[in-house]
N, CA, C, O and CB atoms as a CASP TS submission, in Angstrom:
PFRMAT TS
TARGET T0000
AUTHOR 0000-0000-0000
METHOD Language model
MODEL 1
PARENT N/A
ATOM      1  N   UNK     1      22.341  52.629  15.298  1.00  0.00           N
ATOM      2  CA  UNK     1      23.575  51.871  15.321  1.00  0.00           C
ATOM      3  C   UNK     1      23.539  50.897  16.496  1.00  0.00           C
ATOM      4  O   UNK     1      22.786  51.018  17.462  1.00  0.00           O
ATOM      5  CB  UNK     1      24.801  52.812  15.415  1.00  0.00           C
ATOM      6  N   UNK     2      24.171  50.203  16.369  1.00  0.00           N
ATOM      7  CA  UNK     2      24.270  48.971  17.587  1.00  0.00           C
ATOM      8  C   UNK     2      25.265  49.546  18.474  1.00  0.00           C
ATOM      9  O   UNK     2      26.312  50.063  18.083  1.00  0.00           O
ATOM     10  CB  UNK     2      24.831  47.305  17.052  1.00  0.00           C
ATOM     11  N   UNK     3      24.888  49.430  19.723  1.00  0.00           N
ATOM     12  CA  UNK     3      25.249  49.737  20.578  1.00  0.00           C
ATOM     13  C   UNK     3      27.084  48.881  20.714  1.00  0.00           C
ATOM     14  O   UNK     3      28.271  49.201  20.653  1.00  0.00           O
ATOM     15  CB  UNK     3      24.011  49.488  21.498  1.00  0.00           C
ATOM     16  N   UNK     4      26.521  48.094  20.852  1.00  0.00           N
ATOM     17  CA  UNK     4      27.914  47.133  21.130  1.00  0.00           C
ATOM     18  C   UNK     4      29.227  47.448  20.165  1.00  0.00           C
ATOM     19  O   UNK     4      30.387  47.208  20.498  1.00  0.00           O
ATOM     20  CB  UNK     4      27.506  45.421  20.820  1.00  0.00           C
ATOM     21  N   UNK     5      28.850  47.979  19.017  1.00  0.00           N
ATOM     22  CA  UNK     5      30.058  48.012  18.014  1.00  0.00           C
ATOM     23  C   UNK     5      30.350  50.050  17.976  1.00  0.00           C
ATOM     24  O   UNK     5      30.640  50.602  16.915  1.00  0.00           O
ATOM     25  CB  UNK     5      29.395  47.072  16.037  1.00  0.00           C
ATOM     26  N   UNK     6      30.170  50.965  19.500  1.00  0.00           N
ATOM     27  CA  UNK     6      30.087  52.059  19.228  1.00  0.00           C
ATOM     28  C   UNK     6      31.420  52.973  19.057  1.00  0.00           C
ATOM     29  O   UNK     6      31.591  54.162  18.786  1.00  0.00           O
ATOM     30  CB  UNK     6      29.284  52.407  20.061  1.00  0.00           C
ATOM     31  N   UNK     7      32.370  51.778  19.363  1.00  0.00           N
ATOM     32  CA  UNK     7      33.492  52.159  19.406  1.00  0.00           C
ATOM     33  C   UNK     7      34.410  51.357  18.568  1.00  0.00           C
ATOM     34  O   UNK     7      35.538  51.027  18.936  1.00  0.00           O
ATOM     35  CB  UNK     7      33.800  52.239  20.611  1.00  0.00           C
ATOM     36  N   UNK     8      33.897  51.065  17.463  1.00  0.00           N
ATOM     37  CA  UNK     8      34.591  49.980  16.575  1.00  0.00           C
ATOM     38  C   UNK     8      35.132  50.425  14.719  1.00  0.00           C
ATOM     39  O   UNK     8      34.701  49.974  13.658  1.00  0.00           O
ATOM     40  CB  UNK     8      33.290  48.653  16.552  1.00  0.00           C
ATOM     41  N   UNK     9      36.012  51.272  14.941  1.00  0.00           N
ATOM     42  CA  UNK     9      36.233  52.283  14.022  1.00  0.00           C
ATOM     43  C   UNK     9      36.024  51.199  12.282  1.00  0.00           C
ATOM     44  O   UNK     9      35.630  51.585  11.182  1.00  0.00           O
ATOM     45  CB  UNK     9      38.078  53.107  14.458  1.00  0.00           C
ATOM     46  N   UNK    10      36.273  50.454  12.525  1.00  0.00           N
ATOM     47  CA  UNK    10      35.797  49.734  10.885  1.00  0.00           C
ATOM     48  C   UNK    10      34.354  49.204  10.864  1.00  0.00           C
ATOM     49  O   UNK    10      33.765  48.624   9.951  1.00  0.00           O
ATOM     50  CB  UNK    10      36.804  48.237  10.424  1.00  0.00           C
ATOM     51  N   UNK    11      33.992  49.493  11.908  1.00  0.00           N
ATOM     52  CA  UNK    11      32.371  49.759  11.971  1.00  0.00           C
ATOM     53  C   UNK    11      32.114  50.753  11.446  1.00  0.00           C
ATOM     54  O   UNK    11      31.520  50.596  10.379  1.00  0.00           O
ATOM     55  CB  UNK    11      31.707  49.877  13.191  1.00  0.00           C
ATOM     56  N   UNK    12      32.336  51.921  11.779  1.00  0.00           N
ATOM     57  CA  UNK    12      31.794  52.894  11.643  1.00  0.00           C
ATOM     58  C   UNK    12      31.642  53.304   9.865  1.00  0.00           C
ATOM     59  O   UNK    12      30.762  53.670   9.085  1.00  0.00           O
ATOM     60  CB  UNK    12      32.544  53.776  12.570  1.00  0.00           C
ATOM     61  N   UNK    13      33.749  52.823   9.842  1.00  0.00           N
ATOM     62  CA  UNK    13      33.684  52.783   8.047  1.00  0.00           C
ATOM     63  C   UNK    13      32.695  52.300   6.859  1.00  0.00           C
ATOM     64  O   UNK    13      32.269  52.696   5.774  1.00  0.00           O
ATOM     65  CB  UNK    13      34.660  52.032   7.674  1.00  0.00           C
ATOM     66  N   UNK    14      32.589  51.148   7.778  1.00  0.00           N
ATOM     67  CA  UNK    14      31.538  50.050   7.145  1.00  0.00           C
ATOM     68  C   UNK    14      30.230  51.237   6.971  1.00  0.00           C
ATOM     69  O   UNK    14      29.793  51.396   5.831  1.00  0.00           O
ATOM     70  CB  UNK    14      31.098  48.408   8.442  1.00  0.00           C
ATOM     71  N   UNK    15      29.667  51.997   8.033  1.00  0.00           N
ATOM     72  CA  UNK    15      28.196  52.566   8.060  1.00  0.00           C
ATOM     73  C   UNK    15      28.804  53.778   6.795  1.00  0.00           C
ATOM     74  O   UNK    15      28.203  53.775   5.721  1.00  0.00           O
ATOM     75  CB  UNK    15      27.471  53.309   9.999  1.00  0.00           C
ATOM     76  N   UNK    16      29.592  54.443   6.921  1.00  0.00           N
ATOM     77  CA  UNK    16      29.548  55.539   5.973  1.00  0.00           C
ATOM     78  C   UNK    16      29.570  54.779   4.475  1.00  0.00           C
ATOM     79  O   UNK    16      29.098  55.365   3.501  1.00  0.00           O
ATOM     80  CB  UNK    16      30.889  56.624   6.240  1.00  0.00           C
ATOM     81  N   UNK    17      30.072  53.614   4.370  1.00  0.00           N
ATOM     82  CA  UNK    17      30.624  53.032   2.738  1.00  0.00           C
ATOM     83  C   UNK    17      29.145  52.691   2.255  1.00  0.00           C
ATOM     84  O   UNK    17      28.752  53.185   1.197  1.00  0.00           O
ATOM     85  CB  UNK    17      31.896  51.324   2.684  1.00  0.00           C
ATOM     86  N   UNK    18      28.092  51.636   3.204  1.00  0.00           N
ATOM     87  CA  UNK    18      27.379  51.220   3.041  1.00  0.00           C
ATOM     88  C   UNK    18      26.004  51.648   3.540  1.00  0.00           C
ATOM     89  O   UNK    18      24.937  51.505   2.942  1.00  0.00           O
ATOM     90  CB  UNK    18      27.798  50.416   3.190  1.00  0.00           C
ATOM     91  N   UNK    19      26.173  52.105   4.533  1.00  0.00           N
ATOM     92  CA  UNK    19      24.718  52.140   5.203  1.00  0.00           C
ATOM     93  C   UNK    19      24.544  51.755   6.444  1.00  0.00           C
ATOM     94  O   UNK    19      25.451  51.088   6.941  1.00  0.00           O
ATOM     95  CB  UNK    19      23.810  51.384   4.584  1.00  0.00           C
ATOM     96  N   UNK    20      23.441  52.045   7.199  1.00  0.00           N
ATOM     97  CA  UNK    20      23.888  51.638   8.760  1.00  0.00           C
ATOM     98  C   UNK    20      22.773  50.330   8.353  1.00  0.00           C
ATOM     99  O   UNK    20      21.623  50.422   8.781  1.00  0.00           O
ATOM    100  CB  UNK    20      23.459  53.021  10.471  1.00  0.00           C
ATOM    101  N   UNK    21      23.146  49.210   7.572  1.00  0.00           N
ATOM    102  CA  UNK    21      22.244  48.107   7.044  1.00  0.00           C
ATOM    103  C   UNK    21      21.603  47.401   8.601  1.00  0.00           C
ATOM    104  O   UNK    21      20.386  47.227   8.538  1.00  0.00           O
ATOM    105  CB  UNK    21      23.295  46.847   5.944  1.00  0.00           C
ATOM    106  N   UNK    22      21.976  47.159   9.387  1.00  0.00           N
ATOM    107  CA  UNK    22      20.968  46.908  10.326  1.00  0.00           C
ATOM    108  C   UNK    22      20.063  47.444  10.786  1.00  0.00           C
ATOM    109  O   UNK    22      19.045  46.842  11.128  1.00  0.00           O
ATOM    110  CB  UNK    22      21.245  46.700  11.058  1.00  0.00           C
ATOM    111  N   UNK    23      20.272  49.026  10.929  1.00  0.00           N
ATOM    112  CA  UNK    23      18.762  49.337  11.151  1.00  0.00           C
ATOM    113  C   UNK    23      17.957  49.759  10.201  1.00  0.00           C
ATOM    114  O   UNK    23      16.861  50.183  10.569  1.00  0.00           O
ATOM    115  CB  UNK    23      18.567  50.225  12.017  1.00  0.00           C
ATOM    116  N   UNK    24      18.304  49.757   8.612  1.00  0.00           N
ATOM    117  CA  UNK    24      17.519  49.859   7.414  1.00  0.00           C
ATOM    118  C   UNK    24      16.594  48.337   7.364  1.00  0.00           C
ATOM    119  O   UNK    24      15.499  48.407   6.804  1.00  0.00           O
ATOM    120  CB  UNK    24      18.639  50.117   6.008  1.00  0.00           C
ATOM    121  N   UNK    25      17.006  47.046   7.913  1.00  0.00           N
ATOM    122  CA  UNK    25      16.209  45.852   7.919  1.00  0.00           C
ATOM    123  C   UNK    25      15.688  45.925   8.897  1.00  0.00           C
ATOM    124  O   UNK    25      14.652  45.307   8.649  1.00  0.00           O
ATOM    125  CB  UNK    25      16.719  44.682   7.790  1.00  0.00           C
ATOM    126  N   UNK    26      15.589  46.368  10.319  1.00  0.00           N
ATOM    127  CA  UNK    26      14.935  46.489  11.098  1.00  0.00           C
ATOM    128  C   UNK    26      14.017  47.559  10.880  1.00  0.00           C
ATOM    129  O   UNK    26      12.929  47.487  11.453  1.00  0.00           O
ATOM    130  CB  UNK    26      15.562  46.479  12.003  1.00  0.00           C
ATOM    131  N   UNK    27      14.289  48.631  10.082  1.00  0.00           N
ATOM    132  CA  UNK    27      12.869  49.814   9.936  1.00  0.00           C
ATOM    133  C   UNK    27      12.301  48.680   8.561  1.00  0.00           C
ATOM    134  O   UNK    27      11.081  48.820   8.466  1.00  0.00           O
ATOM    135  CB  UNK    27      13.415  52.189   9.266  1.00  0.00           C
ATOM    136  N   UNK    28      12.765  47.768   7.643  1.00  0.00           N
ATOM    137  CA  UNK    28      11.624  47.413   7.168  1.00  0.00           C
ATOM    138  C   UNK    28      10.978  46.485   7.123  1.00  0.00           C
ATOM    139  O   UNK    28      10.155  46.285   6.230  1.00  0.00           O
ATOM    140  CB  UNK    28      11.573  47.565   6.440  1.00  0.00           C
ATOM    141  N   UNK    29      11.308  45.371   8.498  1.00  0.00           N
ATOM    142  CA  UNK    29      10.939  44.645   9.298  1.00  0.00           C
ATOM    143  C   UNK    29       9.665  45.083  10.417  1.00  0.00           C
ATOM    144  O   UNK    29       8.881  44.249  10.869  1.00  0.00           O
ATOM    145  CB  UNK    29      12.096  44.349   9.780  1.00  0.00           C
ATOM    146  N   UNK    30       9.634  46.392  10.724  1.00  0.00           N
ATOM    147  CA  UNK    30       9.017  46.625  11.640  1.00  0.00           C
ATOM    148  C   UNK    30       7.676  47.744  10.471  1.00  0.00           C
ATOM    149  O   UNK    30       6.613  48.221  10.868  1.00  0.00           O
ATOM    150  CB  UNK    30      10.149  47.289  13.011  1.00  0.00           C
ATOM    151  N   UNK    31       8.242  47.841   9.129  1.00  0.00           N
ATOM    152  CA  UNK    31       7.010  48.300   8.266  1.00  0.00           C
ATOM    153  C   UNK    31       5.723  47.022   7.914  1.00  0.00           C
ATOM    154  O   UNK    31       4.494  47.079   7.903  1.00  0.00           O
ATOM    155  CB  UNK    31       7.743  48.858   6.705  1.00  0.00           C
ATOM    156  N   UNK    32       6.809  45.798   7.625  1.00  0.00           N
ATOM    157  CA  UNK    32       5.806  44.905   7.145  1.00  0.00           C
ATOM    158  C   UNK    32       5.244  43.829   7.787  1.00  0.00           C
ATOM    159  O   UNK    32       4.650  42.815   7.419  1.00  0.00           O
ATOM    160  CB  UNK    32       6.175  44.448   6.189  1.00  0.00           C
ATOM    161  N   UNK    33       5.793  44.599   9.499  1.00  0.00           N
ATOM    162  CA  UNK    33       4.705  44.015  10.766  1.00  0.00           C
ATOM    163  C   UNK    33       3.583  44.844  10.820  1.00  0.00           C
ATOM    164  O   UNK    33       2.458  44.344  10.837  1.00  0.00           O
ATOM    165  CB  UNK    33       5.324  44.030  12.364  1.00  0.00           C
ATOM    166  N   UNK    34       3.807  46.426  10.858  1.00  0.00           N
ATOM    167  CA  UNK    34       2.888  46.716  10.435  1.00  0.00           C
ATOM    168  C   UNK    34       1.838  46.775   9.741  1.00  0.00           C
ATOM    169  O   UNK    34       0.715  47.213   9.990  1.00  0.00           O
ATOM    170  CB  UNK    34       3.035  46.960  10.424  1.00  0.00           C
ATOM    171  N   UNK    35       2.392  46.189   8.639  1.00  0.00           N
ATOM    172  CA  UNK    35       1.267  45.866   7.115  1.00  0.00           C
ATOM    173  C   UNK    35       0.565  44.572   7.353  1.00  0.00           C
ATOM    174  O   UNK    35      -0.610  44.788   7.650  1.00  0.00           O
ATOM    175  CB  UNK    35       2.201  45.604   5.405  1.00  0.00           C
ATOM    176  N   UNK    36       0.871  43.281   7.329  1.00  0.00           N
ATOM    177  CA  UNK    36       0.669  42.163   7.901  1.00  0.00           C
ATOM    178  C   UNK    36      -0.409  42.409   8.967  1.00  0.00           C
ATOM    179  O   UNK    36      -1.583  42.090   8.776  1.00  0.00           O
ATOM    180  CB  UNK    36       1.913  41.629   8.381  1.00  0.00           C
ATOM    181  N   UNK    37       0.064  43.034  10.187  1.00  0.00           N
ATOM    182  CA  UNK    37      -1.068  43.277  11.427  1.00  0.00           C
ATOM    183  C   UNK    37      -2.442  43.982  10.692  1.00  0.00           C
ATOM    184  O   UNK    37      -3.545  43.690  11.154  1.00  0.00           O
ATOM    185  CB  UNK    37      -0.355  44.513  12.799  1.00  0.00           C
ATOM    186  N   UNK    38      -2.339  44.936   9.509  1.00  0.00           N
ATOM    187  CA  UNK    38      -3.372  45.569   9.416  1.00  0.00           C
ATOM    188  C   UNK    38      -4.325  45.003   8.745  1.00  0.00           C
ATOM    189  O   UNK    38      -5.518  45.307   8.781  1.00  0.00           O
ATOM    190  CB  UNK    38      -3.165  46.587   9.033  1.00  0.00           C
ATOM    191  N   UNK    39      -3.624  43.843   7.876  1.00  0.00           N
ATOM    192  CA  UNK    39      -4.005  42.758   6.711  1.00  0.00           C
ATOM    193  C   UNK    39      -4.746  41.958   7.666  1.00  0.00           C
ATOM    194  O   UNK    39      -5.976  41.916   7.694  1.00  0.00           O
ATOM    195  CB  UNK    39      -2.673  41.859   5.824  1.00  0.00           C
ATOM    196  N   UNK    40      -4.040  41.377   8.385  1.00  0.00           N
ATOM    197  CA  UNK    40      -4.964  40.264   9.362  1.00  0.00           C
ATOM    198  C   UNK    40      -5.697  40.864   9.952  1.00  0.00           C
ATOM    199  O   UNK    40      -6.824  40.705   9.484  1.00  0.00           O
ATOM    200  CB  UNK    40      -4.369  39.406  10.395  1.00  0.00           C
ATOM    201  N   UNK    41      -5.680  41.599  10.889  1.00  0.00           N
ATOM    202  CA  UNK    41      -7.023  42.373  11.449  1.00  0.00           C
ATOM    203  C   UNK    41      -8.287  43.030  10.385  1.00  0.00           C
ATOM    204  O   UNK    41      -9.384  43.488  10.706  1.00  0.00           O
ATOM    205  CB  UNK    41      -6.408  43.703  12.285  1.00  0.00           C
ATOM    206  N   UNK    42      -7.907  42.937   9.547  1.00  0.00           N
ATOM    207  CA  UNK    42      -9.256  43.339   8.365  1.00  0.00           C
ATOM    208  C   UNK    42     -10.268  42.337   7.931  1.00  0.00           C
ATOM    209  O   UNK    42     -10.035  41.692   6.910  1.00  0.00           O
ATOM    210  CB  UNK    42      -8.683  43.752   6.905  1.00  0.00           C
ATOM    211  N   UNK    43     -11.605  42.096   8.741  1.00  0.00           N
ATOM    212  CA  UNK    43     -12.407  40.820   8.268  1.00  0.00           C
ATOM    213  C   UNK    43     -12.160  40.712   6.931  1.00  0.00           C
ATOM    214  O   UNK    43     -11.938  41.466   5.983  1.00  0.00           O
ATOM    215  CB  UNK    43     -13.960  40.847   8.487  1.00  0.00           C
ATOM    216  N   UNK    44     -12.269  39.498   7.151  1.00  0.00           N
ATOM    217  CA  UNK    44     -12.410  38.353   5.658  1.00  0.00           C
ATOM    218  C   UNK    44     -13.556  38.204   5.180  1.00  0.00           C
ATOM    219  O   UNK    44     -14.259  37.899   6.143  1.00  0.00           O
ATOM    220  CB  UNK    44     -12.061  36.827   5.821  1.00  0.00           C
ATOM    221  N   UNK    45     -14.089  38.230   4.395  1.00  0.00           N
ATOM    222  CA  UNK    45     -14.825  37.910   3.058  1.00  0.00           C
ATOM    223  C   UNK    45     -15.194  35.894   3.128  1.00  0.00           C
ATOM    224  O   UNK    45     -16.221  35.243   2.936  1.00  0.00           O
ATOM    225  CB  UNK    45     -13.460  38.501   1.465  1.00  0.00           C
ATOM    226  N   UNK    46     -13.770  35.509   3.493  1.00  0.00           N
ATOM    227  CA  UNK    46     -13.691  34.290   3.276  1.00  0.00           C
ATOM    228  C   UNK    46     -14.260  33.469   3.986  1.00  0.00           C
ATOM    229  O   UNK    46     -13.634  33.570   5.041  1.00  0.00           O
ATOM    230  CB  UNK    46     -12.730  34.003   3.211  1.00  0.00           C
ATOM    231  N   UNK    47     -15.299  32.448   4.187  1.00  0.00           N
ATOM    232  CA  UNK    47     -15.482  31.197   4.654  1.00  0.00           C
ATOM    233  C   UNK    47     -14.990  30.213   4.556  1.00  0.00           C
ATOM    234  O   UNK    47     -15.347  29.590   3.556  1.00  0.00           O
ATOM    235  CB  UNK    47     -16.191  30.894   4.509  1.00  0.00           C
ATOM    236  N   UNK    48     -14.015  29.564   5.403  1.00  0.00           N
ATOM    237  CA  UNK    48     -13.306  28.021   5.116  1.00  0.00           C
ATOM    238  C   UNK    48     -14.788  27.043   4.550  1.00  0.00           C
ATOM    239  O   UNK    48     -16.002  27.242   4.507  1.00  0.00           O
ATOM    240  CB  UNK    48     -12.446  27.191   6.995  1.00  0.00           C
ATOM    241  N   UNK    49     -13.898  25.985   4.197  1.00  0.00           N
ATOM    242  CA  UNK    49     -15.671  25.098   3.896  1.00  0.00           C
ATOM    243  C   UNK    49     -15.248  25.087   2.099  1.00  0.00           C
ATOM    244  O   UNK    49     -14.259  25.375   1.426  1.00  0.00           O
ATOM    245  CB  UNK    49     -17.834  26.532   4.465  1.00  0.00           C
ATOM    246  N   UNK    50     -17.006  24.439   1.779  1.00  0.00           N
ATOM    247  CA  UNK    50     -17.090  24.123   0.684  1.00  0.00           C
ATOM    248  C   UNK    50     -17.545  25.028   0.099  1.00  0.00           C
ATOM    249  O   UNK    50     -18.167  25.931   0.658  1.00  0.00           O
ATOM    250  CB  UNK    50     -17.576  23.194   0.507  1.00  0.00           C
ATOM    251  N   UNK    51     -17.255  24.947  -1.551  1.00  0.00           N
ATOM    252  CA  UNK    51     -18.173  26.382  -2.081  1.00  0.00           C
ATOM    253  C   UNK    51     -19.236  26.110  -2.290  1.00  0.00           C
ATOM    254  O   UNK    51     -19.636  24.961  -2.476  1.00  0.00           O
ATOM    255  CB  UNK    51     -17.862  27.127  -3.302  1.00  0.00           C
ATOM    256  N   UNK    52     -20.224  27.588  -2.308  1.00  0.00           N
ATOM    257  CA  UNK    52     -21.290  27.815  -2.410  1.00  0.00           C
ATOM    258  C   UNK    52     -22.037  26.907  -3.673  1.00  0.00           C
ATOM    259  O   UNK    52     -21.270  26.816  -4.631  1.00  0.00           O
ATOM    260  CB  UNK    52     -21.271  29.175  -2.447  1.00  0.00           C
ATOM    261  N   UNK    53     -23.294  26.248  -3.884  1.00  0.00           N
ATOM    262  CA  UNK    53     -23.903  25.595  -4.838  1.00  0.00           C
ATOM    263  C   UNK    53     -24.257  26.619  -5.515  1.00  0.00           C
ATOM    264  O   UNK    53     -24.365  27.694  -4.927  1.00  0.00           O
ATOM    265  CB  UNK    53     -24.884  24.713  -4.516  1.00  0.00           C
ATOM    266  N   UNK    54     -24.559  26.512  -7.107  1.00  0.00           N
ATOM    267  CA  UNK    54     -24.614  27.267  -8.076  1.00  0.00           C
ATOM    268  C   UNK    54     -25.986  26.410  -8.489  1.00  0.00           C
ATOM    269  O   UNK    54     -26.203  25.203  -8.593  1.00  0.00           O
ATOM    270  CB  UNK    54     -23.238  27.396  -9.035  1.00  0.00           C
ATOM    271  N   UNK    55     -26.463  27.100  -8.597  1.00  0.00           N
ATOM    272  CA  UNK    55     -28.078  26.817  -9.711  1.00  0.00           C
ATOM    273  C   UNK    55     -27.775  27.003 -10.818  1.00  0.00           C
ATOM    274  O   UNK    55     -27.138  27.990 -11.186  1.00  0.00           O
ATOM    275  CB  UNK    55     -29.462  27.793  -9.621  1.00  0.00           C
ATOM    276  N   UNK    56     -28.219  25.990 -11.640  1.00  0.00           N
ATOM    277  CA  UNK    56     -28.392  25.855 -13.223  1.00  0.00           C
ATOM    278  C   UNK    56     -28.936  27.440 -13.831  1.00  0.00           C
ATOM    279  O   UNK    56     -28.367  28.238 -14.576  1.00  0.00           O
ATOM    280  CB  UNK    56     -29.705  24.481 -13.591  1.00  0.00           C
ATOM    281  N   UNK    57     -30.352  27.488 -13.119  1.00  0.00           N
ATOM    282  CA  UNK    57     -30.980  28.685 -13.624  1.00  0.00           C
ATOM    283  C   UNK    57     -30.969  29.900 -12.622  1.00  0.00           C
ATOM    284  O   UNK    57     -31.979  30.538 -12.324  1.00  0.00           O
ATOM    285  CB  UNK    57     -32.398  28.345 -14.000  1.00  0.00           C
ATOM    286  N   UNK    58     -29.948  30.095 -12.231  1.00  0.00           N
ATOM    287  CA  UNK    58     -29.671  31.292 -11.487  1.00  0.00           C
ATOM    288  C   UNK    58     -28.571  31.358 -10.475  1.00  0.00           C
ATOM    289  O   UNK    58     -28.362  32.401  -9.856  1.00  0.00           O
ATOM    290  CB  UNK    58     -30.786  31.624 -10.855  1.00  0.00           C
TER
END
């Protein structure tokens, strides 16, 4: 819960009706930093540049 609103009784209403929605976007904000970080840190395959030449016969 946010600190600032700890004493804010239609706050609180709000969390039981709905959800404590700020820190449900912040836990899945901080999942798909996780995912992202693990994505980018995984070498690439990829070479920027031109593609590879293809032979007729092979």
């Amino acid at each position: 819960m946010i600190p600032a609103f700890d004493d804010t009784p239609i706050y609180h209403r709000l969390i039981i009706e709905r959800g404590d929605v700020p820190a449900q976007v912040k836990g899945e904000a901080e999942r798909i930093k996780r995912d992202l970080d693990r994505v980018m840190s995984t070498p690439s395959s990829f070479t920027p540049g031109l593609p590879a030449q293809r032979s007729f016969f092979g």
